[in-house]
N, C-alpha and C positions, 0 to 999 in steps of 0.2 A: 080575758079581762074585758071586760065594760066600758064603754067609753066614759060611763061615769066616774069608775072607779079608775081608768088611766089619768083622766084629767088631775083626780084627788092626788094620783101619785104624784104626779109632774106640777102639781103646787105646792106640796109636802116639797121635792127636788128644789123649787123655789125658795120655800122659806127656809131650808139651811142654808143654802146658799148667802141668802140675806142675813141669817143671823152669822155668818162668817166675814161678809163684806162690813157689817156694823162693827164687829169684834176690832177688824184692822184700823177701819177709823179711829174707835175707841183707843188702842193699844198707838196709833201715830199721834197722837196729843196728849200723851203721858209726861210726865216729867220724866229728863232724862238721868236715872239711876241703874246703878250697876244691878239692883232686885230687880227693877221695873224692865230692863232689859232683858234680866231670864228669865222673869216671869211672863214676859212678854210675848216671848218666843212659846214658849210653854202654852200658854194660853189661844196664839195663835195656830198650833197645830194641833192643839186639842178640838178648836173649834172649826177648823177646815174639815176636819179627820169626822166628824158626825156625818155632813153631808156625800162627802166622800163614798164612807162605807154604807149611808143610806142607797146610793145609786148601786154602789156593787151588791146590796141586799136586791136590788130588782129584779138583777140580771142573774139570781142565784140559777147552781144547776141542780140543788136539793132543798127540801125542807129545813133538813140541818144547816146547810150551807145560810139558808136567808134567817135562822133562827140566833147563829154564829154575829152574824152581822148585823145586824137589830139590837144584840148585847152591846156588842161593840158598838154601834152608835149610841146608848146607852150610857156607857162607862164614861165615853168623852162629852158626852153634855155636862155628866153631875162633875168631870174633872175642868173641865172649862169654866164650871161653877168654881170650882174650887178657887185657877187661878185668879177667877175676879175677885175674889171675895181678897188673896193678898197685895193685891195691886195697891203700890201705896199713889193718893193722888190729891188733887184740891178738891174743897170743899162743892166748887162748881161743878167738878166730875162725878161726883155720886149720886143725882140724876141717872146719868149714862150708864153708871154700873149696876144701879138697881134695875134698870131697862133689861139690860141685858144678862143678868142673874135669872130675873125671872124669866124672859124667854129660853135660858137653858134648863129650868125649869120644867116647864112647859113640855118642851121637848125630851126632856126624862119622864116626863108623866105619858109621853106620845105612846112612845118609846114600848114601857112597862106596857101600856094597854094594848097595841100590835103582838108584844109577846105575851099577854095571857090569852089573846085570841089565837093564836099559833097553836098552844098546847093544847 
């Protein structure tokens, strides 16, 4: 790999990172309800679980292996979309969740594009 191209990766490694640290913010100034509590939960390890399995896609030992893991970061962006979208909250929170909708977003569109390049 490239120094160009490690750098990209370990700033890609970054920004899920950040859109997980955002997520926790987000999900600690919720109202506290018994949905907003599983959904919570839910939403926070959906959205750990992207960058997560991005770093174990680095250190794949096959094509298959990093093409496995790509999906699966994949799946947990648009389900982390998901839990945002039922997160009930005030009117001042929905700012923060269109923020962070669309950066999971974003990161499904990455996502999709590293695996048509794959194939």
């Amino acid at each position: 790999m490239t120094k160009k191209q490690n750098s990209k990766q370990y700033d890609f490694e970054d920004r899920t990172l950040m859109y997980a640290k955002n997520v926790r913010a987000f999900v600690k100034k919720l109202r506290v309800t018994i949905a907003n509590i599983e959904d919570g939960k839910q939403l926070i390890r959906a959205s750990g679980s992207v960058g997560a399995n991005y770093i174990e896609g680095n250190e794949a030992l096959s094509k298959k292996d990093l093409i496995m893991r790509i999906k699966i970061c994949r799946k947990e962006a648009k389900e982390s979309r998901y839990w945002l979208k039922l997160i009930d909250l005030n009117d001042e929170q929905e700012k923060d969740r269109q923020y962070l909708i669309k950066e999971a977003t974003e990161l499904m569109n990455i996502f999709g594009a590293i695996l048509n390049k794959l194939k």
